[in-house]
N, C-alpha and C positions, 0 to 999 in steps of 0.2 A: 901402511903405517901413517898415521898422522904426524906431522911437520909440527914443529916446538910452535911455532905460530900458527898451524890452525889448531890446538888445541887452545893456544889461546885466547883464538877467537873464539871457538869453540866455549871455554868457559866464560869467558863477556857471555853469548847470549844464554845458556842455562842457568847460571852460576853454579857449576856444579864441575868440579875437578878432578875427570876422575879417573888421571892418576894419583891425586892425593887424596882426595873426601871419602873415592873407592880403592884403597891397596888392593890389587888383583894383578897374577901374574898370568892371563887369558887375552892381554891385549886391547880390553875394551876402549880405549882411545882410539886404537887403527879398526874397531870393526862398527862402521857405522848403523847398519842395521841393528843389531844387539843393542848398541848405545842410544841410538832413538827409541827401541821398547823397551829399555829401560830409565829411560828419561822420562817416559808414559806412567810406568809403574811407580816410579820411586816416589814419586808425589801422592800418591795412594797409600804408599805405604808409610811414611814422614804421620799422614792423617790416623792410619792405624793406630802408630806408636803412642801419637799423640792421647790420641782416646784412649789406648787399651793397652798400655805399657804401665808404669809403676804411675800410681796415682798420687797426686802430690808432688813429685820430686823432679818433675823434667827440669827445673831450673837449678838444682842442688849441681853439686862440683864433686864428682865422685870420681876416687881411684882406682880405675881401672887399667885392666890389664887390652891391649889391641894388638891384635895381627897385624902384620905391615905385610908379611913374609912368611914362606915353609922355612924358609932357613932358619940355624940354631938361635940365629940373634936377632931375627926377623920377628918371629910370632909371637911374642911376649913385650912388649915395648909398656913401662908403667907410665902415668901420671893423668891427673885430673882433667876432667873433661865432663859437660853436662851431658846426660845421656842421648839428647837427640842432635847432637853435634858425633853422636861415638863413630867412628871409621870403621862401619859395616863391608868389609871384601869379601872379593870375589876370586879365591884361592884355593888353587889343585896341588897335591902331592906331585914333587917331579916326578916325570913322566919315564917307567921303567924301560930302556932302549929293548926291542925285539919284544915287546911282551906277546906272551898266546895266552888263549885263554884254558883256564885249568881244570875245568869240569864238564860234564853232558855231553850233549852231539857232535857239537865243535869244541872238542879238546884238542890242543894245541896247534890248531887252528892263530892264525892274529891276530890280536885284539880288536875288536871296533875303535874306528875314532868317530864314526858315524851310527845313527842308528838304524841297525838292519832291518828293513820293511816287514818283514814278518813279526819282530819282535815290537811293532812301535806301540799297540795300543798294552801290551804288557810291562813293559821299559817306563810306559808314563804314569800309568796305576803305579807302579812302586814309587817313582819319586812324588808323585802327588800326596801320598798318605803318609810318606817321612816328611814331606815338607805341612804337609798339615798340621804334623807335631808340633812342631818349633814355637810358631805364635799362638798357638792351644796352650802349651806350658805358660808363657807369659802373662794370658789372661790370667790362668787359674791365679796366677800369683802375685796378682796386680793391685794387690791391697796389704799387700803384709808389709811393706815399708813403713805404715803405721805403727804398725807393733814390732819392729825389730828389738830384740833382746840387747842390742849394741851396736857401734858404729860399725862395728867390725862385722858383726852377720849382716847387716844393711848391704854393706858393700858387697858381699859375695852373694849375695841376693843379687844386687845389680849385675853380680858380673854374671852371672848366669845366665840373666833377661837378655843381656846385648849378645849374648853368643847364643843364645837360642836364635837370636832374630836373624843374628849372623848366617848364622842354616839354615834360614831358611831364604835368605839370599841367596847362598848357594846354589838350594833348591829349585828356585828361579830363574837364575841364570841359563841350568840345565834346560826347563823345560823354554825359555824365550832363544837359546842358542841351538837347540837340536830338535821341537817340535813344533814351530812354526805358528798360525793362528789357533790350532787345540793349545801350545804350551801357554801362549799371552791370554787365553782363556781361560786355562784350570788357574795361571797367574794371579789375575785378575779374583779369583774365586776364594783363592787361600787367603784374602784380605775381608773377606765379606763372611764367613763362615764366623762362629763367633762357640767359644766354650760354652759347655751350658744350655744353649739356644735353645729352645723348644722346637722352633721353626726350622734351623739353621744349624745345628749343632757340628762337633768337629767330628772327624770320621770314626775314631777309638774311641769306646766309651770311659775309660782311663781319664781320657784329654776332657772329657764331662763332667768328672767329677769337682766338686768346692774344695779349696783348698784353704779353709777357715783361721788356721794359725799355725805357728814355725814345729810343731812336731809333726804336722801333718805335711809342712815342706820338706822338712828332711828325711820324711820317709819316702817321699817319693822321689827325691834327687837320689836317693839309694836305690829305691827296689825300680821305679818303672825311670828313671834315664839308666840303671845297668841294662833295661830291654831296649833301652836307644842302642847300646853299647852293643849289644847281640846282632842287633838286626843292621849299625853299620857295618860291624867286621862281615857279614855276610855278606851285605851292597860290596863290599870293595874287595872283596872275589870276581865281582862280575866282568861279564867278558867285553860291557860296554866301557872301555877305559876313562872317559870324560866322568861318569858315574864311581866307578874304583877309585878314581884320583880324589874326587871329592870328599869320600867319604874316610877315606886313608888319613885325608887332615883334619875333619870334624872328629875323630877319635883322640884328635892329643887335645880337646877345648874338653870333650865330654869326659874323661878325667878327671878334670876339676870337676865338675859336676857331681858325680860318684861319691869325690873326695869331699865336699860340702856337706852331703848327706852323710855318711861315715863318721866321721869327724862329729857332724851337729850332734847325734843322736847318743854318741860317744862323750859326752862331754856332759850332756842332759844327764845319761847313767851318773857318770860321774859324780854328778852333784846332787842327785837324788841320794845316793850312798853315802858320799861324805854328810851327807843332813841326818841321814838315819844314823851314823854312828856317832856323828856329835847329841845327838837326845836320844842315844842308845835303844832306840829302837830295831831288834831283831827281827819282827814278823812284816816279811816286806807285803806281806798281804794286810796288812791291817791299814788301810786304805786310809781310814778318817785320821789316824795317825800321823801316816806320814805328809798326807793335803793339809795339816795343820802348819807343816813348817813350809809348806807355800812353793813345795817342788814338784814334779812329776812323776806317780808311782810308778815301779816296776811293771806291774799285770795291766797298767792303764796302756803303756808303751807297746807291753807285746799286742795286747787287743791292736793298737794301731798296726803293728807290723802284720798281723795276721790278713787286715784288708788291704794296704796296702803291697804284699804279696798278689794275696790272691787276685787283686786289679790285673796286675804284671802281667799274671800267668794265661792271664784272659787273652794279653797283647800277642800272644802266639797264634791264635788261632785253635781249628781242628786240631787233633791230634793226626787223624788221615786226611792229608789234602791233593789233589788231583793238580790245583795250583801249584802248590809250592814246588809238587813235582812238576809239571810242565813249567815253572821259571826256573829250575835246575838243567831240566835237560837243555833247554834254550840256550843254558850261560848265561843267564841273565841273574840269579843269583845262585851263590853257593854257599856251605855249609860254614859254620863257625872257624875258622884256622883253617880252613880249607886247605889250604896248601902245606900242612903238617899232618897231614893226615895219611894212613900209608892204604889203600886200598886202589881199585882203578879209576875210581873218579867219575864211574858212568853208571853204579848202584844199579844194573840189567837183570843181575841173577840176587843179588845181596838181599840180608833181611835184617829186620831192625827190633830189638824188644822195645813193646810199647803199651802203655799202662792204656787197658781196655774196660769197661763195664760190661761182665760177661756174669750173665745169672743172677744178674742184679748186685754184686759184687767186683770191685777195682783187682782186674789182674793181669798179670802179666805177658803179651799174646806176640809170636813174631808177625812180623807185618812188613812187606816189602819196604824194604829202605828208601824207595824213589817217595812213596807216596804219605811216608813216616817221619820226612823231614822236620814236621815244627815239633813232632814229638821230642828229636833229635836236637834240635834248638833249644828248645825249653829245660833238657835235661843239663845242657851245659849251662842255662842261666844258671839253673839251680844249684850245681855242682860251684860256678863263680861266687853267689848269693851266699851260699854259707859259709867262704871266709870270713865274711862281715859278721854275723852271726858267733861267731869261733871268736873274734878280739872283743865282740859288745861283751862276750861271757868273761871275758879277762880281765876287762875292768872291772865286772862284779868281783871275782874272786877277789882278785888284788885289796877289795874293800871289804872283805870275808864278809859279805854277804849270803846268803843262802837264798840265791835266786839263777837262774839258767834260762835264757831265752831259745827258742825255736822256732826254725820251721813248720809251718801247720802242714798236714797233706795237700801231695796236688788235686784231691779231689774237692777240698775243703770249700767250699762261697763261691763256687767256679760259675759262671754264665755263661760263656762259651765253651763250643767241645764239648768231647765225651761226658762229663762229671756235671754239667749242666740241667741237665733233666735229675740229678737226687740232690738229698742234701748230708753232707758227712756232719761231724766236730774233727777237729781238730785232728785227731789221729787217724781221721781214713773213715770210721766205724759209718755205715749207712743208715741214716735215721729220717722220721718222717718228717714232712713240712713242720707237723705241731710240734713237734718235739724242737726244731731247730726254732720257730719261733719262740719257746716257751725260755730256750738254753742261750738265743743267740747274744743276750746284752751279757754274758758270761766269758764270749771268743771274739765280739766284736764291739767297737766302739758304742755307749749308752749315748743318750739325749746327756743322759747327768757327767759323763767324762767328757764328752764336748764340750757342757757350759763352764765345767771345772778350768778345762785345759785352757778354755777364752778367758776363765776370766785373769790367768798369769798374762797375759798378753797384753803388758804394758812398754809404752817404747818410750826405751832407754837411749837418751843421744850424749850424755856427759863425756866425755873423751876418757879411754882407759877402763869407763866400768862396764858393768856386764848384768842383766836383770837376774834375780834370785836364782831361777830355776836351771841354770846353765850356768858351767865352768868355763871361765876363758881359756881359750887355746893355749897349746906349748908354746906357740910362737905365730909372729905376726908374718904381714905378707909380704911377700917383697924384701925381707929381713928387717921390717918394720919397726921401733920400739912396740913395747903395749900403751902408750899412750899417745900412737900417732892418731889422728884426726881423717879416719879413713872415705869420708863425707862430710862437706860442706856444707851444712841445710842454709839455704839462702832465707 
């Protein structure tokens, strides 16, 4: 452990405090190695932020929410702070006493606190491709603070950005604390890889896509961070503990996250409806109607929800993967709730129903469970996915609208996996390239709801209001009023 005085010498020559600049309960003050590759990185990454974090805004004063701490009154700490000042940590769930681990070869076996040499080049592909996520999201969404709808979606915009980054600090940590010059190398790589890239791109083709304006943010804080949400509760099954801990605490940030999206896209309904029923418009299809009063139509919405689904569903992978099974039996990761789940945990004889193209047709085939895993994943996304779906419909009613949002098939716009080589509509039905070309500006977003949907994407900074096409919230954050001042624009 470092001594209250060499930390403080310590921070004289870096300037950098990092028990205070870094909240981490891993000790990085006493573990010098860690601390000098991460003294290496962070300046790398400060330059990241800098370029490829919210454009515009690193000098505004924004309320946000920062982790200090796992504890109840730790991880939540509000007030103002410019975003590249924000106290990015480096923070594990406490550490379960006696834990084993609970699935594959070594079932309850004890958990690693190291990483077992067989598992190392499989252990570091996982966290390299969750940690890729993190500043991928960021990019994509590094322009929309221009057009925020309000101070108040600004802000949770921002809070979003600092806690992606946050993960992928995390992320880093793991790979500079337990893989050595490979981890300070994929490090070093997750800074240079850029959304988008042509040359460079990020690992998911999800994390590639444009993120052009706020319905197309809050669909993806809904539909692909619930596949963040999937794939940590999996990671923190695993039977590498330092990794489980990790990801155990990045699930109470990615919540908000969820809830951002939920919430936005809920509120968008909202005010679409209330618009139609004040110029009593009934036909929520009557498109040029309702774009007259300057909000976001119903069928424009689901188009988006149908791509940005099917992006999601892409995140899973094959439906039969040889991988997923071999990092299961490993312990290196496990199933969703894992440990609520009542069978033996070693999937050797078990079998799994799982939606196949057989005949040229989507059906339904068992398939060993070991090797049927993301099928298995993805069915729980889905199962999660349409609560949200279930309250968007409630707020229609509630507005006696006559409109019902849904899920498209999982075979539906899919490029990866099984459903990848045809093309469906929306209900499953298998049809040909031309025909999906001829139908597809019908189930997916046009050129013309794109320029429609940009052109509402005017940014509202007045304190208290909210642009046309969106209801303000029930309530503010923090216990907020509605006309607290949730950013600063310098």
């Amino acid at each position: 452990m470092m001594t209250e005085i060499e930390n403080m010498q310590h921070k004289a020559s870096t300037g950098i405090d990092y028990g205070v600049s870094i909240p981490n309960n891993v000790n990085l003050a006493g573990d010098k190695r860690i601390l000098k590759a991460l003294e290496r990185w962070h300046g790398g990454y400060l330059d990241w932020w800098r370029n490829m974090g919210p454009e515009g805004f690193q000098d505004a004063m924004v309320y946000l929410r920062t982790a200090v701490g796992v504890e109840r009154d730790g991880w939540a700490k509000f007030g103002f702070i410019k975003m590249p000042e924000y106290r990015w940590g480096v923070l594990l769930a406490p550490q379960v006493p006696d834990r084993v681990i609970g699935f594959g070869d070594h079932k309850g076996q004890p958990a690693w606190q190291e990483v077992p040499g067989e598992y190392r080049g499989m252990l570091r592909r996982l966290v390299v491709i969750q940690g890729d996520t993190e500043p991928a999201s960021v990019e994509q969404q590094r322009f929309l603070g221009k057009t925020a709808p309000s101070l108040y979606d600004m802000r949770n915009l921002f809070q979003v950005n600092v806690e992606e980054a946050r993960h992928l600090w995390a992320m880093v940590y793991l790979l500079q604390k337990y893989f050595g010059a490979d981890g300070r190398e994929e490090s070093n790589e997750l800074l240079t890889r850029r959304s988008g890239n042509q040359d460079k791109p990020r690992m998911l083709g999800a994390f590639n896509e444009e993120m052009p304006d706020w319905l197309s943010f809050f669909m993806f804080t809904y539909f692909t961070d619930r596949d963040g949400k999937m794939q940590l509760e999996s990671l923190a099954q695993s039977g590498f503990d330092p990794l489980s801990r990790t990801c155990r605490f990045m699930l109470t940030e990615e919540a908000h996250h969820m809830f951002v999206g939920e919430s936005g896209i809920s509120r968008i309904i909202e005010r679409t409806c209330q618009a139609m029923n004040q110029a009593r418009i009934e036909n929520p299809y009557d498109i040029e109607a309702v774009r007259a009063l300057g909000v976001i139509d119903l069928p424009t919405m689901q188009k988006k929800a149908n791509l940005h689904y099917s992006l999601s569903l892409d995140l899973f992978g094959s439906e039969i993967s040889t991988n997923a099974a071999n990092a299961y039996s490993a312990g290196i990761k496990g199933r969703f709730h894992e440990d609520r789940i009542e069978d033996d945990h070693q999937l050797l004889n078990d079998t799994y129903p799982t939606l196949r193209l057989i005949g040229g047709q989507p059906k339904i085939v068992d398939e060993p469970a070991l090797t049927a895993l993301n099928m298995r994943l993805r069915n729980d996304y889905v199962r999660d996915t349409s609560g949200g779906i279930g309250r968007w419909n409630k707020v229609v009613a509630r507005n006696a609208v006559d409109f019902e949002f849904r899920l498209p098939h999982e075979a539906f716009n899919r490029n990866i996996g099984e459903f990848s080589r045809v093309r469906t509509n929306p209900d499953g039905m298998i049809i040909g390239e031309q025909a999906f070309a001829e139908q597809k500006d019908q189930w997916l977003p046009s050129s013309e709801d794109a320029d429609y949907v940009t052109s509402l994407m005017k940014l509202q900074t007045e304190i208290g209001k909210f642009a046309n096409w969106i209801a303000p919230p029930k309530s503010g954050i923090n216990k907020m009023p509605g006309e607290f001042e949730y950013v600063k624009i310098q």
